[in-house]
N, C-alpha and C positions, 0 to 999 in steps of 0.2 A: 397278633399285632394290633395295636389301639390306632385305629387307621386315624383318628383326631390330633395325635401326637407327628403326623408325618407334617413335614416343612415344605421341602421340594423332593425331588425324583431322585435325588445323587447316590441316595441308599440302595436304589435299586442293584446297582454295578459292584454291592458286595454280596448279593444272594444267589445260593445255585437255582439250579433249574427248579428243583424240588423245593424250595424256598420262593422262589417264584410264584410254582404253581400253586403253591397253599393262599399265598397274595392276593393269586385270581377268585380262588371260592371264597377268600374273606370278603372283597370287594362285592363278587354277587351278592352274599346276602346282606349288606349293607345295603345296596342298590333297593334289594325286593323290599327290606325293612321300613327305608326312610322314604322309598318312593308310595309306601303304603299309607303314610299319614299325608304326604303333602302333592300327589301326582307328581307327574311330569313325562319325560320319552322315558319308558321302559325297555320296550323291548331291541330297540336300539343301542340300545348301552350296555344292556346285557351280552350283545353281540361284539362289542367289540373289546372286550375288557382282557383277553391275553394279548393281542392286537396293541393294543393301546400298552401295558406293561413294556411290551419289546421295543414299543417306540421309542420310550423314555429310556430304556436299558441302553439303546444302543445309537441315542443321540443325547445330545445335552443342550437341551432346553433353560434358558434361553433365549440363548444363545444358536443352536440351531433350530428352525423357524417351523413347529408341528402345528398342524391347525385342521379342522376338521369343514368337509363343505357340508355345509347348515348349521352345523357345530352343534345339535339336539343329542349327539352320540357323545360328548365331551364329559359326560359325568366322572368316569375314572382319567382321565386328563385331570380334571379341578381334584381330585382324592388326593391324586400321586402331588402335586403342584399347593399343597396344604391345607385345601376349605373344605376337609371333611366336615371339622366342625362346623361349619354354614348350611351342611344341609338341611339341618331344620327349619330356614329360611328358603328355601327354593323354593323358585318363582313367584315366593310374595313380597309384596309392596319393602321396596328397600334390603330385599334379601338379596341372595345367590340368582345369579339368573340362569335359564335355562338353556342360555347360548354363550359359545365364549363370548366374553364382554373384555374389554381390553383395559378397561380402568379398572378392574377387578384384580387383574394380574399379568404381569409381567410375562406369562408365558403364555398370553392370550394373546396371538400376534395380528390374530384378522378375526372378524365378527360381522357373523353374516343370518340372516332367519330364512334366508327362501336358498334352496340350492344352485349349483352350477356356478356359483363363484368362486371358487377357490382356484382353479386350474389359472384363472386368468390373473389374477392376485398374485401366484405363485411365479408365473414370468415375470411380472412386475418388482418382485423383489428381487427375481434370479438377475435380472439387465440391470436391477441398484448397485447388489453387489458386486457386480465385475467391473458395475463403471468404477465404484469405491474400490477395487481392488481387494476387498473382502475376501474372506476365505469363510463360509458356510456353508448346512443342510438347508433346505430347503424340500419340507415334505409335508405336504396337501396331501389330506385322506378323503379320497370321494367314491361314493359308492354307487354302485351299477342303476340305478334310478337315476342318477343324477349326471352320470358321464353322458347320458344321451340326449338329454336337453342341448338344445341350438347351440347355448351359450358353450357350454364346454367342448363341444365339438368345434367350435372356431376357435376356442384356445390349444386345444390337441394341434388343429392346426398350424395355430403362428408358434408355439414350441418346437415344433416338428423342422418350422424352418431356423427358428434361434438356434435352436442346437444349445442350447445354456444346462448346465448342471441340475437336473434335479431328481429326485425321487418322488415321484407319484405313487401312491400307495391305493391300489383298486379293492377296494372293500366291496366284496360280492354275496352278498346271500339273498341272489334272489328273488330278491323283493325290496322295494322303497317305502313306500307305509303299507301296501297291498303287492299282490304279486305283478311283477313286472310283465311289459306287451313290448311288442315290435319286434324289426328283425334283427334288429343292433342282441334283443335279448337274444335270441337265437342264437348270435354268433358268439355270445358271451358263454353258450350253451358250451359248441363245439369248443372251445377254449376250455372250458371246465373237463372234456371229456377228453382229450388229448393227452397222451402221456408216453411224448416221447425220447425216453430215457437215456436211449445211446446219443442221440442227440446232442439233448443238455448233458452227458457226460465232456462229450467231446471239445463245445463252446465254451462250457465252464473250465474245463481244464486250462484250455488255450488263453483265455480270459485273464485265470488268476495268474497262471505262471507269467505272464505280463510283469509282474512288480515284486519284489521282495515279502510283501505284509498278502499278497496273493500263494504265494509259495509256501507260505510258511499255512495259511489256514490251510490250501487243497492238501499238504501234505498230512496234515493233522486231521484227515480224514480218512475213516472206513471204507466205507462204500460213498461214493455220493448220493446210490439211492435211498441208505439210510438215514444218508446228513440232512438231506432237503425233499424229502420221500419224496413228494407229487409237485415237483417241481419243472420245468421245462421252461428254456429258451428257442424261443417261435417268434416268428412274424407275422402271424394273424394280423384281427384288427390293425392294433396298435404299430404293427410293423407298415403298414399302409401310411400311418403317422410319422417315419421314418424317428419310429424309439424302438429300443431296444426292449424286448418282453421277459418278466421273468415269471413264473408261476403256469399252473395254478398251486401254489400253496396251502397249507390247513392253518386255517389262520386262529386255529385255538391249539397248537401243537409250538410249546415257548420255544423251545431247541432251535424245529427248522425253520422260526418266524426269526430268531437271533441271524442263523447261520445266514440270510437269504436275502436281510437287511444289512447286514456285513459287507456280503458281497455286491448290493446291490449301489454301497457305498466307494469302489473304486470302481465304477464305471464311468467313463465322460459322457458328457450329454445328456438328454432325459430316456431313463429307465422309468419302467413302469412296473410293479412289484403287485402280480396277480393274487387278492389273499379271497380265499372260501374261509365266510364264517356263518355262524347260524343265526337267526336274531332271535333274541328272546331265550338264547342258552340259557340253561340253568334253572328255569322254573316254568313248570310245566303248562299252565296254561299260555303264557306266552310262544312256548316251544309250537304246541299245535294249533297257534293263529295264523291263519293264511289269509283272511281278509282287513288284518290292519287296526285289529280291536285294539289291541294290546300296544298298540306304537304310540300314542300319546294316550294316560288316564288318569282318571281322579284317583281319589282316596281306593282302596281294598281293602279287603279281608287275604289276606295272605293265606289263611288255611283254604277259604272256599275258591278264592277267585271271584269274588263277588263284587263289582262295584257298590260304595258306601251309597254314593247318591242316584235316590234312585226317582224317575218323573213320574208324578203324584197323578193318580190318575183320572181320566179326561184328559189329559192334558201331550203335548208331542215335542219333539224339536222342534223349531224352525224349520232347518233341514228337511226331516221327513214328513210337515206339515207340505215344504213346495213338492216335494218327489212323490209323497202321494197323490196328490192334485194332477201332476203330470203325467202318471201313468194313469190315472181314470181317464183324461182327456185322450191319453195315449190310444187308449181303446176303443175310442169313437174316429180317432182320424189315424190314419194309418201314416200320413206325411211326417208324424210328430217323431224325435227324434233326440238322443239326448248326449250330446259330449260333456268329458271330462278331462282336466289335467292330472290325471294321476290320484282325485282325488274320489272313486266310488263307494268307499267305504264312509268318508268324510262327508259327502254331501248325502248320505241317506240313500245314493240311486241303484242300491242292490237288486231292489224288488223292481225296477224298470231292467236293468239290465236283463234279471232271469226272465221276466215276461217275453220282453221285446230283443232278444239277444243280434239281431239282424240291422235293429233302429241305437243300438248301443255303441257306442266309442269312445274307452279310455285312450288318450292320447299320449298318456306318460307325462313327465314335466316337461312338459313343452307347451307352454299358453298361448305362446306367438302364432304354433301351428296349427292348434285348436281351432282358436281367431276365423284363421283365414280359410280353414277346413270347412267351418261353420257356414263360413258366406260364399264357399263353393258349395256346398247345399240349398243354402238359399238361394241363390239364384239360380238354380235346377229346380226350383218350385217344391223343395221338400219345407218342413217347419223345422228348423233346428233353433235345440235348448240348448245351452254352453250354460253348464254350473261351474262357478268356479269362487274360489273365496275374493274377498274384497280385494286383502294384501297382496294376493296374486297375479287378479286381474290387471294392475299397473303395471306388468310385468310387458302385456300385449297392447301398450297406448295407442303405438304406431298402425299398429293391425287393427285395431278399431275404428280410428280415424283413417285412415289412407281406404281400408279395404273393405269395412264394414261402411261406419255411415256417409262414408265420400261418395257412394254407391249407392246410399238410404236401400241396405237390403235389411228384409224383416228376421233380424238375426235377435232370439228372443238372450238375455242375459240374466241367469239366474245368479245374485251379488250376494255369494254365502259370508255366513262371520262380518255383513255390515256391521259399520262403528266398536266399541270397544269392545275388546276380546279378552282382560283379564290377563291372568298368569304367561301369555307366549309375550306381551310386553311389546316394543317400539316398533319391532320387524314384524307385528303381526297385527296389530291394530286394524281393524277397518274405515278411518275417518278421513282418509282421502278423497275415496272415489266420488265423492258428488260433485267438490272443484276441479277434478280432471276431465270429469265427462260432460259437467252439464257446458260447457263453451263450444262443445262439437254439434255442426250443426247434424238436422234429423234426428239426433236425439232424443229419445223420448223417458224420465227417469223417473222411478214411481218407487214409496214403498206402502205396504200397507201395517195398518193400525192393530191388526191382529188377524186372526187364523182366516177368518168370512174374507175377509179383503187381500188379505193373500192371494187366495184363491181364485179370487175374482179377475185381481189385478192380471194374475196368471192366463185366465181365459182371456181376457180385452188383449194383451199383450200378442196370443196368437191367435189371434182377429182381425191383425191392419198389419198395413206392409211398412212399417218402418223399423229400425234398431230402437232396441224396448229392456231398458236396463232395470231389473228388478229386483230390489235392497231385502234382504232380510236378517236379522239379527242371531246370534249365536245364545240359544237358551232355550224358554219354550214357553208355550202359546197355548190357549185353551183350545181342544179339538172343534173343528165345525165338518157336517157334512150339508150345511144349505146346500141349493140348488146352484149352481155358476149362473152368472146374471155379470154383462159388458157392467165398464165402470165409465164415461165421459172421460175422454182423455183431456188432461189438463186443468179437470175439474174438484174444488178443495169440498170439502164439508163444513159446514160451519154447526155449530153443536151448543146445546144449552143457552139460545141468545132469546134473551127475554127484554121488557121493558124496564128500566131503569142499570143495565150493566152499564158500567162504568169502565172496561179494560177488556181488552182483547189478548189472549196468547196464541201466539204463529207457534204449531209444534206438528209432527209427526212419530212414527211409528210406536212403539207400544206405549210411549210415553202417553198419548193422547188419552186413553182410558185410565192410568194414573191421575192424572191433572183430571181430570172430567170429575174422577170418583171423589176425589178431595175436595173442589171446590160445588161439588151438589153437598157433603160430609159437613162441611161448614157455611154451606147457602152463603154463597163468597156472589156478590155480580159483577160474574165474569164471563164471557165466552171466549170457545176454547175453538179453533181452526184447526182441522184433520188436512194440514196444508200437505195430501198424498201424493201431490207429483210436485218437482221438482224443478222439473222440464216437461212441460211450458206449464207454467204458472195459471192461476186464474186469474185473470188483471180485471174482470168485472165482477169479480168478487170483493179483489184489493179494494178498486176504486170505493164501492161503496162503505166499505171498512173505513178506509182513510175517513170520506166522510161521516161518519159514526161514531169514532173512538177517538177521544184526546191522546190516551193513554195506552200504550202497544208494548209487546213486551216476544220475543222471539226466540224461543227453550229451544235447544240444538245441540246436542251429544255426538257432535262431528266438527271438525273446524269448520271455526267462524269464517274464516278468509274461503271465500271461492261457496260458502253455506247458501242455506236458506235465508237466513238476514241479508247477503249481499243480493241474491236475488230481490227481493223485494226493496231495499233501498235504492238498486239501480234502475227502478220498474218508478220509482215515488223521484227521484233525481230524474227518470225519462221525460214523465208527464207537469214536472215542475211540481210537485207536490211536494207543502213543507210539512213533513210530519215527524213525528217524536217519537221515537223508536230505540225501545231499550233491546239487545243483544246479550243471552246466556250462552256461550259455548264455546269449546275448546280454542283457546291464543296459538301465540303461534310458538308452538313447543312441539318434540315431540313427547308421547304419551309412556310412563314408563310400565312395568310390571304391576300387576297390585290385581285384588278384587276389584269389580267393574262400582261397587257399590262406596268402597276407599277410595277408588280414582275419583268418581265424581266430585267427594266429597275435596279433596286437595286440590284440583282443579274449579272449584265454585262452580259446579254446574248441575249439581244434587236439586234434587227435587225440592227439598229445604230450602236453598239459595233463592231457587224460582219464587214460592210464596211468601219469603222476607221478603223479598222487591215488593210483588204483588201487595202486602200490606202494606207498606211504605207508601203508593203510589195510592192506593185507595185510605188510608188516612189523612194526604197530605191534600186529596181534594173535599 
């Protein structure tokens, strides 16, 4: 089948099983094919793609309401729904995006980048439709990483008490982007390993024969243990939720995924529809990734498994530039200590984990709990680090402010994927967290200019007792193994200032070595300000700047509003200072998909942008 040629899903409801099935392995190697030129979620997509066939088969979209929590698994959702031919555009600038997006299509009913929202979305529309007297599906697919986050355990629960129609679809294989923790996993365990057949004969029986369209399927069956093999109704967990349980399921077996979603469709109330799937079916190196490689990637080699891009060497992540750092220091203090949301693969903190497996906690998607775990540490006098991505961290605002620095405990904040992040697009951006955080008092917000001051920053950070938020960016950085040496908290660098400069640029993180190298390149007089914290500012630094420079100029790859510029105009506005002060960075939009180097450029905040002004402003004097 020429998967380019598909419209919507409606064709599916004329093919057998075996017609089906052949659907699924075309779909995979389309998946491995196109995700091989342009990345994206691999191995997550791979895992749901008979899963995702049965959805469509045995609902009509859309018209009934399919939607995936994160939506990174929606690849054969967008197939069956007609933009195969888009795939050559995914996740770049003006393409396919890599999450449902709902202006994209009509069968994109919720869009979301970080998990646990769907469950709650999905009451949301179930209490629309009955106030409207509607008659719909309503089916949320969310997988076991993500049913356990705070958020969706308080929708479990106000469902539980709605009692509203829906089908919850538990996508289990396991693991989230890495193998799954806690006891919730546990119990997700004994639920997988239960198979109580007389059982579910019995409730199913009793069930269908309930209604005419029940009668007619149970009767059109064999055995039931062949119709829905590893199927079982139980009240485990989710019976605690007062829903009804079905599964566990083989969620790559189309028949008993048909049969199981049929039935799971005349039940009243919220059912929950247990599906085992594998992620990364279908192509081997994804199959035996257990720590998360393969969940989002660049470019490949499809024969070897080989990522295209590879870091040139000397040179590291970001990422495993701060995680290295961390376990060195790890080894001189035993108090140091290192949380994650779910994200150890992502933040680099493999090599601390195996070291220090005692000082190690992944927390799962839960950043709220993280948060407030971190400053039940600290204030036991341990050193805890919470790595967590930018996008994420606004997840824990309240927990920061109420728990961490309401308290000023020295809870260090490793701020992975600061500012733009490329290809994951609006829901993943890092260009928030400097206007969310620097208004909280105690705070202390730093990032540094490259690998040395990373480092640095990282020692100063757990060396004083206050919350110590520290920025780093998604790429990478020349390696350093200097010595650690404190940095002056609140203190800026001023760099290349000689006699007769004529302009000043306010900038930070890696940009500052850019800007440095271009304007010594073209002996430009200018000086360039390594403006490394945030919070708090150097104001005797400022002052004397103000007096120095007619001319100012403030490069910033994060929004303006809440930025670096508002800091220092409101610090020039404190002391009644009239000064002239031009502002480069993000308005108030949000940031779409693209390469970070395309965004700048449509957004006017490229490096180019910077030195048009700069000549303008030094011409014009």
């Amino acid at each position: 089948m020429d998967l380019t040629n598909i419209q919507d899903p409606t064709f599916l409801k004329t093919l057998s099983i075996s017609e089906l099935n052949e659907l699924a392995q075309e779909i995979r190697t389309f998946l491995v094919q196109s995700i091989s030129k342009t990345g994206g979620h691999l191995a997550s997509n791979l895992g749901v793609v008979e899963l995702t066939i049965a959805l469509h088969y045995c609902f009509n979209s859309p018209t009934d309401k399919i939607f995936f929590d994160v939506g990174h698994q929606c690849y054969t959702h967008k197939i069956l729904t007609g933009r195969a031919k888009d795939f050559g555009t995914l996740r770049q600038y003006q393409g396919l995006s890599g999450f449902q997006k709902r202006k994209e299509s009509v069968h994109d009913v919720w869009e979301a980048g970080h998990s646990s929202t769907s469950l709650s979305a999905a009451l949301g529309m179930a209490v629309a439709r009955d106030f409207k007297n509607e008659n719909y599906e309503i089916v949320p697919v969310i997988g076991d990483g993500a049913i356990v986050s705070g958020m969706a355990l308080e929708a479990l629960n106000s469902i539980g008490s709605e009692k509203r129609h829906m089908i919850i679809v538990f996508n289990d294989n396991n693991m989230s982007i890495s193998r799954n923790v806690g006891a919730m996993s546990k119990g997700f365990a004994r639920l997988r390993s239960g198979k109580s057949y007389n059982s579910f004969k019995k409730n199913l029986k009793d069930s269908l024969r309930k209604n005419e369209f029940g009668k007619v399927m149970y009767s059109g069956m064999k055995t039931v243990k062949d119709a829905v093999k590893d199927t079982v109704i139980d009240q485990g967990i989710f019976g605690e939720f007062n829903m009804e349980y079905m599964g566990p399921v083989d969620g790559h077996n189309l028949h008993d995924l048909i049969q199981v979603l049929n039935v799971a469709k005349e039940h009243e109330g919220p059912v929950v529809v247990h599906v085992m799937t594998q992620k990364g079916r279908g192509y081997g190196p994804c199959e035996k990734d257990s720590l998360g490689a393969w969940h989002g990637v660049g470019p490949f080699d499809i024969e070897t498994g080989k990522f295209i891009h590879e870091v040139p060497e000397g040179y590291g992540s970001w990422s495993s530039i701060f995680s290295s750092a961390l376990v060195e220091l790890a080894s001189k203090n035993p108090k140091i200590c290192a949380l994650t949301p779910a994200m150890v693969n992502g933040s680099a903190l493999e090599e601390f984990f195996a070291k220090y497996p005692t000082r190690s906690f992944d927390c799962g998607i839960a950043e709220e709990h993280a948060t407030t775990f971190a400053g039940g540490l600290a204030i036991s006098d341990l050193k805890p680090v919470l790595v967590i991505y930018s996008s994420f961290l606004q997840r824990a605002y309240d927990q920061i402010n109420h728990d961490i620095c309401r308290m000023d405990l020295p809870v260090v904040f490793g701020v992975d994927r600061a500012g733009l992040v490329g290809a994951d697009g609006d829901t993943h951006h890092g260009v928030f967290d400097i206007g969310i955080l620097k208004p909280l008092p105690n705070v202390i917000l730093a990032q540094g200019k490259n690998a040395e001051e990373l480092r640095n920053l990282l020692y100063t950070a757990l060396n004083q007792s206050h919350p110590f938020m520290l920025r780093y960016p998604r790429g990478e950085a020349k390696l350093s193994q200097a010595e650690f040496k404190e940095i002056p908290i609140g203190s800026w660098e001023v760099l290349n200032e000689k006699e007769g400069n004529q302009l000043v640029v306010f900038t930070y993180g890696p940009e500052v070595e850019k800007i440095l190298a271009k304007i010594e390149t073209n002996n430009l007089p200018v000086t360039v300000v390594n403006c490394r914290f945030f919070k708090p500012i150097d104001k005797v630094t400022l002052i004397r700047l103000f007096n120095t420079y007619k001319n100012m100029i403030v490069y910033e790859t994060d929004m303006k509003e809440g930025g670096l510029s508002s800091s220092i105009l409101e610090y020039a506005n404190f002391i009644h200072e009239n000064i002239q002060l031009e502002c480069l960075g993000i308005g108030d939009c949000y940031v779409p998909q693209g390469s970070n180097t395309l965004l700048k450029k449509e957004l006017h905040i490229d490096i180019n942008d910077l030195f048009e002004r700069i000549e303008q402003l030094l011409a014009h004097d």
